[in-house]
C-alpha positions as CSV (number, residue, x, y, z in Angstrom):
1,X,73.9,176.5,156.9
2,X,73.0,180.0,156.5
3,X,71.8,180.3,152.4
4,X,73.3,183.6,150.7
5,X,70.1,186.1,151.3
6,X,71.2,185.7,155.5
7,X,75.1,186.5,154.6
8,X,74.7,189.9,156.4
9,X,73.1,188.8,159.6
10,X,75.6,185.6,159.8
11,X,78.3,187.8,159.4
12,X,77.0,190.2,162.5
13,X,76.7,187.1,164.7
14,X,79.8,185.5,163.6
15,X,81.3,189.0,165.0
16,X,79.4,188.1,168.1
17,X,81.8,186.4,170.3
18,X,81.8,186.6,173.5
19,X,79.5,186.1,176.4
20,X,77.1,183.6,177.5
21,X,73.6,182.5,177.7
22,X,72.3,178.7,178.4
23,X,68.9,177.6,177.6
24,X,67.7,174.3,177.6
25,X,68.6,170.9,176.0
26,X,67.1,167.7,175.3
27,X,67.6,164.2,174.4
28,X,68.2,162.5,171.4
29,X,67.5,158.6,169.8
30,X,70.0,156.3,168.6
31,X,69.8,154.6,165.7
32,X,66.0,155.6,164.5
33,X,66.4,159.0,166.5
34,X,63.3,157.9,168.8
35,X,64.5,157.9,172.3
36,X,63.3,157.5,175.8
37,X,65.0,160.6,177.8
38,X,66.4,159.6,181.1
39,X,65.2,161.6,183.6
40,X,67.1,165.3,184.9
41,X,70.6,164.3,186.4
42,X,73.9,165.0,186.4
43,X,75.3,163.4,183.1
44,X,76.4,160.2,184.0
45,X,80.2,160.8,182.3
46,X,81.3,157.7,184.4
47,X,85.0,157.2,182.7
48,X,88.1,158.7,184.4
49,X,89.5,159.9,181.0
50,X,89.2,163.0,179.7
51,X,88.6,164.6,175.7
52,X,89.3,167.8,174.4
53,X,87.7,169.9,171.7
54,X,87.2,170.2,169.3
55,X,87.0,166.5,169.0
56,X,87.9,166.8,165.1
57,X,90.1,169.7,164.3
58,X,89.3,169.6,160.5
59,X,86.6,170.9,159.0
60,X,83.2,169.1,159.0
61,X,80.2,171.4,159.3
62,X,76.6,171.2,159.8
63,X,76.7,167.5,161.3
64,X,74.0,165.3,161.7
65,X,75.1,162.4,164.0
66,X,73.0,159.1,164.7
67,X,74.2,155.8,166.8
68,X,73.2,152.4,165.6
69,X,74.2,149.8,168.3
70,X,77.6,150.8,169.4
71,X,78.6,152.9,166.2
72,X,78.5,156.4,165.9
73,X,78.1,158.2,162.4
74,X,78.0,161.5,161.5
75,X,77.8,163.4,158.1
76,X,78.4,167.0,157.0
77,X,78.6,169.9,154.6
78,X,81.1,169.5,151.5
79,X,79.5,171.7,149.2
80,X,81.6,171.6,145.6
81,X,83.8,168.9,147.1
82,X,83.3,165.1,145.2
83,X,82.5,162.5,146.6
84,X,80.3,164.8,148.8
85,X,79.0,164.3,152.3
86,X,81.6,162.3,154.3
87,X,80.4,159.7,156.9
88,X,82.2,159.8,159.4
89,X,82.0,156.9,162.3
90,X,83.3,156.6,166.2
91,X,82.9,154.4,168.7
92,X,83.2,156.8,171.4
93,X,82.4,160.1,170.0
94,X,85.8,161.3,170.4
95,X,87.9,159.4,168.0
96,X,86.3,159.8,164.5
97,X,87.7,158.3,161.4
98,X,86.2,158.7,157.8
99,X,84.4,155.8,156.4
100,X,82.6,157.0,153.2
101,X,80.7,159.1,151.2
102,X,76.7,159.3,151.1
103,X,77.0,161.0,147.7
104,X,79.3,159.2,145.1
105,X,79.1,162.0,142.8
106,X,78.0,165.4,142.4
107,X,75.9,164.3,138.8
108,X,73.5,167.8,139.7
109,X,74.8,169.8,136.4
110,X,77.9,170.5,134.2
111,X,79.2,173.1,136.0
112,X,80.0,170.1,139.1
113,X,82.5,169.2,136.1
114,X,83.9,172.4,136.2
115,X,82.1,172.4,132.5
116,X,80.7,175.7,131.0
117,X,80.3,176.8,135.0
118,X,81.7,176.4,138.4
119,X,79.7,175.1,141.8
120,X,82.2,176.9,143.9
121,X,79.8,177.3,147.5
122,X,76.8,175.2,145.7
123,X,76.4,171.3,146.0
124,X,76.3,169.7,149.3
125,X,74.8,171.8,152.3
126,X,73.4,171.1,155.7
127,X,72.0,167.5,154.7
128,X,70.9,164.5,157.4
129,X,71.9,161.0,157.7
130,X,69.5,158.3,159.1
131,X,69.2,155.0,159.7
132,X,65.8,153.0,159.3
133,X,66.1,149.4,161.4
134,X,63.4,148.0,159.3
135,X,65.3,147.9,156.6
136,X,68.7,148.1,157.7
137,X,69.7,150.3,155.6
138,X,70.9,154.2,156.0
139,X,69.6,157.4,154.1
140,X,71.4,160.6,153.1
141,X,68.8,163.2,152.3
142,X,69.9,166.9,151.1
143,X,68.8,169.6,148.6
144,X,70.7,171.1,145.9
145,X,71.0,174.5,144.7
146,X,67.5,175.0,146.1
147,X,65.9,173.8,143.5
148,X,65.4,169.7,144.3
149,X,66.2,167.3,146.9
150,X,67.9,163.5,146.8
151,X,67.8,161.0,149.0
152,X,70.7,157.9,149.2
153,X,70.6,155.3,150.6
154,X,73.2,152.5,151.5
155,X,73.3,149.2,153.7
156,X,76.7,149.9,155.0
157,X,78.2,153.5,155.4
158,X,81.4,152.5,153.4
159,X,78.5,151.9,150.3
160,X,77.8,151.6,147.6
161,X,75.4,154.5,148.1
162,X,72.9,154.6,145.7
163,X,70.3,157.3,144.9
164,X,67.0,156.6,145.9
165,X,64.8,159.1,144.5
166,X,64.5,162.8,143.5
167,X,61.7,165.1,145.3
168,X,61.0,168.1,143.4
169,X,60.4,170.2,146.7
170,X,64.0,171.3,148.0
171,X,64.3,170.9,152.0
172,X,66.2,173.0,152.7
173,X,69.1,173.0,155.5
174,X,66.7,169.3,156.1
175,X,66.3,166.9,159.0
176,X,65.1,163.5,158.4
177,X,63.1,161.3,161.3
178,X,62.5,157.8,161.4
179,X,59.4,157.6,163.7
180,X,58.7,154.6,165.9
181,X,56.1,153.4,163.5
182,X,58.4,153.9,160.5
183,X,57.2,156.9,158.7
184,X,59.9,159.4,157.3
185,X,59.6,162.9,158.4
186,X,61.3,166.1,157.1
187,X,61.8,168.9,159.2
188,X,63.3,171.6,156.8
189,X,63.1,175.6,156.3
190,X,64.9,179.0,156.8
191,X,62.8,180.9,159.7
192,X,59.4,179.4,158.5
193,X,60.1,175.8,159.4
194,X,57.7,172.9,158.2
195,X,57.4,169.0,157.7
196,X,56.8,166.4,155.1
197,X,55.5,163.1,155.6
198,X,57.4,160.7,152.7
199,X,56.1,157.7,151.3
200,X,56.9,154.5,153.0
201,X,59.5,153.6,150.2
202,X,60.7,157.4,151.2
203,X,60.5,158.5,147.4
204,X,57.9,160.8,147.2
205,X,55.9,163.7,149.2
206,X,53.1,162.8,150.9
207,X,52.5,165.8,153.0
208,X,53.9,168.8,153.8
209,X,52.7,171.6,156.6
210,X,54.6,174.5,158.0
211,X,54.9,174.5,161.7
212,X,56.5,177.3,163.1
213,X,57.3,180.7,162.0
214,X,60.6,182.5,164.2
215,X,60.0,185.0,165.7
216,X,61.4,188.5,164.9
217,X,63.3,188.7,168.3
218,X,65.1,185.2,167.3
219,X,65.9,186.8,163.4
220,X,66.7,183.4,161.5
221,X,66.2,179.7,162.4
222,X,67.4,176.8,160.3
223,X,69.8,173.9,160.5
224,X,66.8,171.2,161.3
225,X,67.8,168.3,163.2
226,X,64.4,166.0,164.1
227,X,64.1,163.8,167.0
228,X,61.2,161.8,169.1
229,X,61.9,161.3,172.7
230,X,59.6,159.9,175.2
231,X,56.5,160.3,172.5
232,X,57.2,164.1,171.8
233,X,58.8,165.4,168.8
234,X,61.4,167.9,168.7
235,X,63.4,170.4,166.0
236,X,66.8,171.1,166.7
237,X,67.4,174.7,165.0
238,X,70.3,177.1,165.1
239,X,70.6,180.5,164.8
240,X,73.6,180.9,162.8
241,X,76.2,181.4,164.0
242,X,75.7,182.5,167.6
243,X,72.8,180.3,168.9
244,X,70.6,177.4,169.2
245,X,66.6,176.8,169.6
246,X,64.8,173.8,170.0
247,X,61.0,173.2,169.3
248,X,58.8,170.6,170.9
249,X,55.4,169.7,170.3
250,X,53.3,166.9,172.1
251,X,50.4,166.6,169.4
252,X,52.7,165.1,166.8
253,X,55.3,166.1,163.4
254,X,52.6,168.7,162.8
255,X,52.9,170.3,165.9
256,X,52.0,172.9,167.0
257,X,55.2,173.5,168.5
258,X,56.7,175.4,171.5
259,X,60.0,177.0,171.5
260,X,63.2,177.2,173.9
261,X,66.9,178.5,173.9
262,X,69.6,176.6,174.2
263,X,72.3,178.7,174.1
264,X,73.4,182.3,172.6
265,X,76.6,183.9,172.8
266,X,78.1,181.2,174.4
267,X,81.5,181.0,174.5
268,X,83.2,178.5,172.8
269,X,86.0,176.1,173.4
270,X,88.8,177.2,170.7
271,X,90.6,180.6,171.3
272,X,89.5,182.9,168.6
273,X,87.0,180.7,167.3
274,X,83.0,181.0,167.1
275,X,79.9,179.9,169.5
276,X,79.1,176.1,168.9
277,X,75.9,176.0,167.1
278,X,74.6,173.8,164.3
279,X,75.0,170.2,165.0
280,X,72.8,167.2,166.6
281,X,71.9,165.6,169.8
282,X,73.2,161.4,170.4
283,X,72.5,159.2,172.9
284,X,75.3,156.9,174.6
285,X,74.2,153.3,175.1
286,X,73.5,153.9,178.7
287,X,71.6,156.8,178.0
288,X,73.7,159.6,178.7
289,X,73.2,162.5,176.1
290,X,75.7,165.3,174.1
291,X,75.5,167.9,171.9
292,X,78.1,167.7,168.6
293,X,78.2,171.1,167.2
294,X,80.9,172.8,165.5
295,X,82.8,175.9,165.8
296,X,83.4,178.5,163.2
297,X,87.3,178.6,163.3
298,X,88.4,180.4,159.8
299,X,90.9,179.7,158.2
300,X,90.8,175.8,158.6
301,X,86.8,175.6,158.7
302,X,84.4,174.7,160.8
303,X,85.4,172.4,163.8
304,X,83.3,169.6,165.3
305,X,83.1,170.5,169.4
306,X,81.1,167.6,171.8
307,X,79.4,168.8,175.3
308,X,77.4,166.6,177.4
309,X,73.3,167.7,177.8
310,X,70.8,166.5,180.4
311,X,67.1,167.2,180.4
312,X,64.5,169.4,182.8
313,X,61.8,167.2,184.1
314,X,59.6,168.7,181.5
315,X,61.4,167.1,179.0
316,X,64.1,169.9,178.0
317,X,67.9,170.1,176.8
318,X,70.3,171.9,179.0
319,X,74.4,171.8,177.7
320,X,76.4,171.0,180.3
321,X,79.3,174.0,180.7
322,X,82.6,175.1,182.5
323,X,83.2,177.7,184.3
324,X,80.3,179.3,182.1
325,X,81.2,178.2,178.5
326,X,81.3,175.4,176.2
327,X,84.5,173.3,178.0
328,X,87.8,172.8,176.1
329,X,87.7,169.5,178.1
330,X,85.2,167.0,179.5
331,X,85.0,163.5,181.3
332,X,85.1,161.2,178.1
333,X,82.1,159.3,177.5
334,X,81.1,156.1,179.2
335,X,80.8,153.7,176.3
336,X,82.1,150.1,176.3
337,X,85.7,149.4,174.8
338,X,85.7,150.4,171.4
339,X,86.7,146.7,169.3
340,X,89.3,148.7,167.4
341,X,90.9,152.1,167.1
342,X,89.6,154.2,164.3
343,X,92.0,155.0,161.1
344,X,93.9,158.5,162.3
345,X,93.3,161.5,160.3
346,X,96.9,162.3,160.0
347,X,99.1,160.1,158.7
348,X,101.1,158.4,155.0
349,X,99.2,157.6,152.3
350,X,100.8,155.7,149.2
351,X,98.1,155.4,147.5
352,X,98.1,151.5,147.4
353,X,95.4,149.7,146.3
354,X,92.9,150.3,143.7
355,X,90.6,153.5,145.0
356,X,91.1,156.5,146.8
357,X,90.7,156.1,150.6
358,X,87.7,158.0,152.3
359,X,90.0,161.5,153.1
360,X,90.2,162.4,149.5
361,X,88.0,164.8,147.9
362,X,88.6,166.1,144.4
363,X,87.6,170.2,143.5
364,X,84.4,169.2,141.9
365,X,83.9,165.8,139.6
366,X,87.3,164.7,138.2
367,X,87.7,163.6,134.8
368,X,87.9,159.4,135.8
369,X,90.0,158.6,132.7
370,X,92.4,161.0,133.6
371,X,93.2,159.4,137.4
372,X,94.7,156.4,138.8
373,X,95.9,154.5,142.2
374,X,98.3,151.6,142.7
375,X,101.6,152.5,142.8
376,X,100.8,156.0,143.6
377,X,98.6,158.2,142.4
378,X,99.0,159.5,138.8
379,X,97.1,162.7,138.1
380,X,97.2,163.1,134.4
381,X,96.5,166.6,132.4
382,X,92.9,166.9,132.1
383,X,92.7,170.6,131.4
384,X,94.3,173.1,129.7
385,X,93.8,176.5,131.4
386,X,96.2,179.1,133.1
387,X,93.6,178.8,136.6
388,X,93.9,176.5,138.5
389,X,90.3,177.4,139.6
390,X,89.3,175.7,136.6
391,X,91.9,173.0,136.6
392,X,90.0,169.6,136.8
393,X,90.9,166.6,138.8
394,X,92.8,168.6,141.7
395,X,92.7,166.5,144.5
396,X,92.1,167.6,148.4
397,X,92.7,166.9,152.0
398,X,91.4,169.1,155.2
399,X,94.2,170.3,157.0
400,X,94.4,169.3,160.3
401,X,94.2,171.8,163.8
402,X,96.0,173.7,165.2
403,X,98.9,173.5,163.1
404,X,100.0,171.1,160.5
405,X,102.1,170.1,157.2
406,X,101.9,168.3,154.1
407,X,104.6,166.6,152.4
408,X,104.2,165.4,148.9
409,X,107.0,163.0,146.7
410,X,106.5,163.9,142.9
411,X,107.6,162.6,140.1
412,X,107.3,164.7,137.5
413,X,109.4,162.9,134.8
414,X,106.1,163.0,132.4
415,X,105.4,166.4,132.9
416,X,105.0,168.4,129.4
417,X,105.8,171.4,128.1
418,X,103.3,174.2,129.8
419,X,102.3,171.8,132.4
420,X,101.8,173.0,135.9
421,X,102.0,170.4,138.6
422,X,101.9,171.4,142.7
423,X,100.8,171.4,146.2
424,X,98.5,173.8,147.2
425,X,96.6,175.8,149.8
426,X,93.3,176.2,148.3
427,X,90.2,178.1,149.0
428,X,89.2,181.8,147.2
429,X,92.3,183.0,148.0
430,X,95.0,180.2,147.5
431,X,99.1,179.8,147.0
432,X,101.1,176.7,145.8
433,X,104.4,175.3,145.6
434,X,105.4,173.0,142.5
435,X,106.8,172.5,139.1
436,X,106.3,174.4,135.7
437,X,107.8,173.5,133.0
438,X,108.6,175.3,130.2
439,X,111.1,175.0,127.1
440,X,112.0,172.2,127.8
441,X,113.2,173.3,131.2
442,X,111.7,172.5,134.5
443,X,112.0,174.9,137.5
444,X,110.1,174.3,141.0
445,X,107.7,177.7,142.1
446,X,106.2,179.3,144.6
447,X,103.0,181.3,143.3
448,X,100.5,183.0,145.1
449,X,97.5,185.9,144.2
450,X,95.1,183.1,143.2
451,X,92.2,185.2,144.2
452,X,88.2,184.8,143.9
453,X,85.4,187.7,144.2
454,X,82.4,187.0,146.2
455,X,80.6,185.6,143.2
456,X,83.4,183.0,143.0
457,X,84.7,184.3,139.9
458,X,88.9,184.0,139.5
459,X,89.9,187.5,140.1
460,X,93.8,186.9,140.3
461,X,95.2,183.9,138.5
462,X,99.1,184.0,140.3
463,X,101.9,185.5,140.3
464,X,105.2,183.3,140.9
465,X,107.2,185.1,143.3
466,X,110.2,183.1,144.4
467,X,111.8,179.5,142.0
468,X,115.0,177.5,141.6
469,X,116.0,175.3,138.4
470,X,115.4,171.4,139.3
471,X,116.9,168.6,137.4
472,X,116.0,164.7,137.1
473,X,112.2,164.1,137.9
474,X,111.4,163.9,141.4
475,X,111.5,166.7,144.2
476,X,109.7,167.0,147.5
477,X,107.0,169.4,148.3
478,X,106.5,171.2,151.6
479,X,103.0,172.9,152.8
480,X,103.1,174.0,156.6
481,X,99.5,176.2,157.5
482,X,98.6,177.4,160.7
483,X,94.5,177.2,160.8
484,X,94.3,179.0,164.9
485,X,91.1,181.0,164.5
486,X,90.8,185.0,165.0
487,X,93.2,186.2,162.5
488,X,94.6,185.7,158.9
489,X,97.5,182.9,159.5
490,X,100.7,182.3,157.5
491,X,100.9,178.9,155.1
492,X,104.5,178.4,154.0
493,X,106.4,176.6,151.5
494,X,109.2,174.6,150.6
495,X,111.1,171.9,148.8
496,X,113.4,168.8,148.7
497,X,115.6,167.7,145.7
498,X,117.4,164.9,147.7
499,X,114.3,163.9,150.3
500,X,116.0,165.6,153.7
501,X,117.2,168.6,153.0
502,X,114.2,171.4,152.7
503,X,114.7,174.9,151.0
504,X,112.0,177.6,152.0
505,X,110.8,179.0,149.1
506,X,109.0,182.3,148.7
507,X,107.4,184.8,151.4
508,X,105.0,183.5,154.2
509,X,101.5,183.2,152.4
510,X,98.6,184.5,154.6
511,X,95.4,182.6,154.8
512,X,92.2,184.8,155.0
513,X,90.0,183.7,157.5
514,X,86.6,185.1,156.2
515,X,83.5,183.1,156.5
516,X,81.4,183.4,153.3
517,X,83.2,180.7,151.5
518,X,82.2,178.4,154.0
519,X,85.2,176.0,153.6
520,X,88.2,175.7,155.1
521,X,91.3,176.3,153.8
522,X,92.5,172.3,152.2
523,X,96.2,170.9,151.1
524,X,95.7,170.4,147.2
525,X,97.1,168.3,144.9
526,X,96.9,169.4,140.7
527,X,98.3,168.6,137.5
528,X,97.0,170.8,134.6
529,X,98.1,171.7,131.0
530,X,98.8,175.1,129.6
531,X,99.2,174.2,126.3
532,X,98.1,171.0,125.4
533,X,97.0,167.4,127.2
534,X,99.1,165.0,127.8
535,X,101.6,165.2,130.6
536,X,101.5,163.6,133.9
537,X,102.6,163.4,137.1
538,X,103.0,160.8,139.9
539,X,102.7,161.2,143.4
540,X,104.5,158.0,145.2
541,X,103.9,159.2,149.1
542,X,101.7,162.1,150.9
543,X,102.0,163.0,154.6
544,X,99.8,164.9,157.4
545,X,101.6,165.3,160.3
546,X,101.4,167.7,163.2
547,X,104.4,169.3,165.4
């Protein structure tokens, strides 16, 4: 992930579009990320069936992905999103579902409780996930607001994740490596790239060297991903957000280490959307090899893309394209049958049971005494504020690709004087849908001009521009956003008073698709005071479906 000081040269590559360049690509381990490469070939797709990308159209960025047996995970960015850094797991890397989180909580500062600050684009960035068979157990390793970094570990993915240690040295945008004999490694760095040898309990620094400085025809390099294969280490490094590099060195973590392209400018598979860059390498379990990257596609995110890689002879990575780009379809993998299909993406929730299932991320820590499950989910006022910016406890799901809509049941019986209760479309420039009520009277709205500067400061705290009186206390709420890439897209809105019947409500809401708040565009469910605590709201059913 591209850290502020490169917004300028991101931006010029994310303008980039077009064209293409292959380089080289290489293999990658399972479990341990210590493979033996099979030798060059054709990739051996084997199965009849056929995937498209992007293989996830919601937005997970900056992926690391690892295989341990027959399971695929991956992880990626969430920034101010809690629980951060979803692990996500597949069987076949097509079908993903979310499992967990490898950070329960964002405990990092106040401001992650929207308390005396904000961590609007801070928190979780490019981070890895790796597996150690010696212990069984997986580790989550990331910095934070470049100033430390925290490692997690868990025995299963689903957790409980716990945190491991703090390392005063923040590795940045970090790769973490299991080596054959053990020993952690961190491949980490923005242009000048080095390593650190942990301890064997993985809680301190034992080491640390740099390795490689870019060169100033490449510009910037980060984004490590660290890999043996065959006895030879390698870096995975993109060049955001129109290319990707890889390093290899035969003399061991310290190098020194050679560079190669593996791709620039190459067109990607979703119309209007960026080059794939920025992800990691996998190894099937008959040792065929692909490349998960993801695709800038504003304003839904970044979206996870899969191409099949063989190898040179001398040992490096070459993506596998059509008709000269990154293919919208491929032969699916050759993996055994998967035991079970994964949980869909889309779908009801009721919110049974007694925690939040895996999808749900709140806007930075929510107040716990102020949330519950079972029988819905009751969101109770935790702040009083007229920005919903500030609002704790609002509650998110990525929208899913191309197009999609949520559909909320409220009751909003509890609901207090001032209190302002919704579905939203949230990001630095955001709209809702939902209930105010005032004097006693309730009234369903449509507001938008919730606005952010590029500081993340509220510049615009709404302005309702369409309502209609309700009575009783429940209605239906109606999000539809169109996330295609390439240009601002239209969200729209409306509502249900007898659960069939919809009524649009307000103009077409159009969803910016700039980059530099590095999240996509989420559906958003809040519940916050104007006046005083108190209030509550219910929310009995929420669907994701596409057309």
């Amino acid at each position: 992930m591209s850290c502020a000081r490169q917004y300028l040269s991101r931006r010029r590559m994310l303008a980039a579009g077009t064209g293409l360049v292959t380089g080289a690509f290489l293999p990658l381990a399972g479990a341990s990320r210590t493979a033996t490469a099979a030798p060059a070939r054709e990739s051996p797709l084997g199965a009849a069936a056929a995937y498209t990308n992007p293989v996830i159209w919601q937005d997970f960025a900056d992926i690391d992905v690892i295989r341990v047996g027959a399971t695929y995970y991956a992880s990626a960015s969430t920034m101010h999103y809690s629980p951060g850094a979803p692990v996500l797991r597949s069987y076949d890397l097509v079908n993903w579902e979310i499992a967990g989180h490898s950070v329960p909580s964002l405990d990092f500062g106040a401001k992650y409780d929207l308390n005396g600050g904000r961590g609007y684009v801070r928190g979780i960035w490019a981070s890895s996930l790796a597996y150690r068979p010696s212990n069984r157990t997986f580790y989550w390793l990331g910095q934070i607001d470049f100033a430390r970094t925290y490692v997690y570990t868990a025995t299963t993915v689903e957790g409980p994740w716990s945190r491991l240690t703090t390392i005063s040295t923040p590795y940045y945008d970090a790769g973490l490596l299991v080596d054959s004999d053990d020993t952690l490694y961190v491949a980490y760095g923005n242009t000048t790239i080095s390593v650190a040898q942990l301890s064997r309990d993985g809680r301190t620094q034992v080491r640390t060297q740099q390795v490689f400085t870019t060169p100033p025809s490449v510009g910037t390099l980060e984004g490590a991903r660290f890999y043996k294969i065959n006895g030879q280490y390698y870096i995975f490094l993109t060049r955001p957000a129109n290319g990707q590099y890889i390093l290899k060195s035969s003399s061991g973590p310290f190098g020194p280490y050679t560079m190669r392209q593996v791709l620039l400018d190459l067109r990607g598979p979703i119309p209007g959307g960026g080059v794939p860059h920025q992800g990691g390498l996998v190894q099937t379990q008959n040792g065929a090899w692909y490349y998960l990257a993801f695709v800038d596609a504003y304003p839904g995110g970044r979206m996870p893309a899969l191409a099949p890689v063989t190898w040179t002879s001398d040992g490096w990575p070459v993506v596998q394209l059509v008709n000269g780009a990154w293919g919208t379809s491929y032969p699916s993998p050759a993996v055994p049958t998967p035991p079970r299909q994964v949980t869909p993406m889309t779908g009801v929730d009721t919110f049974d049971g007694t925690t939040l299932k895996p999808k749900w991320e709140w806007n930075h820590n929510p107040d716990n005494t102020k949330w519950s499950v079972g029988n819905g989910l009751t969101l109770r006022t935790a702040t009083v504020t007229n920005d919903l910016y500030w609002a704790r406890n609002t509650l998110t799901h990525r929208i899913q690709g191309p197009t999609s809509t949520a559909t909320v049941d409220f009751d909003f019986s509890a609901m207090r004087d001032g209190d302002r209760a919704g579905l939203a479309l949230l990001r630095d420039s955001s709209a809702w849908i939902g209930v105010k009520r005032d004097g006693g009277a309730t009234r369903v709205v449509m507001v938008n001009g919730l606005t952010m500067d590029s500081n993340w400061n509220t510049t615009g705290t709404g302005t309702e521009v369409a309502s209609a009186p309700v009575s009783g206390g429940r209605i239906r709420l109606r999000a539809s956003a169109d996330i295609r890439p390439g240009a601002p897209r239209p969200g729209t809105f409306s509502y249900s008073t007898d659960g069939i019947n919809f009524l649009r409500l307000g103009p077409a809401f159009s969803m910016g698709n700039d980059w530099r708040f590095f999240m996509g565009y989420r559906f958003a469910l809040f519940n916050h005071a104007t006046q005083a605590l108190g209030g509550a709201v219910r929310v009995t059913r929420f669907e994701l479906s596409t057309p």
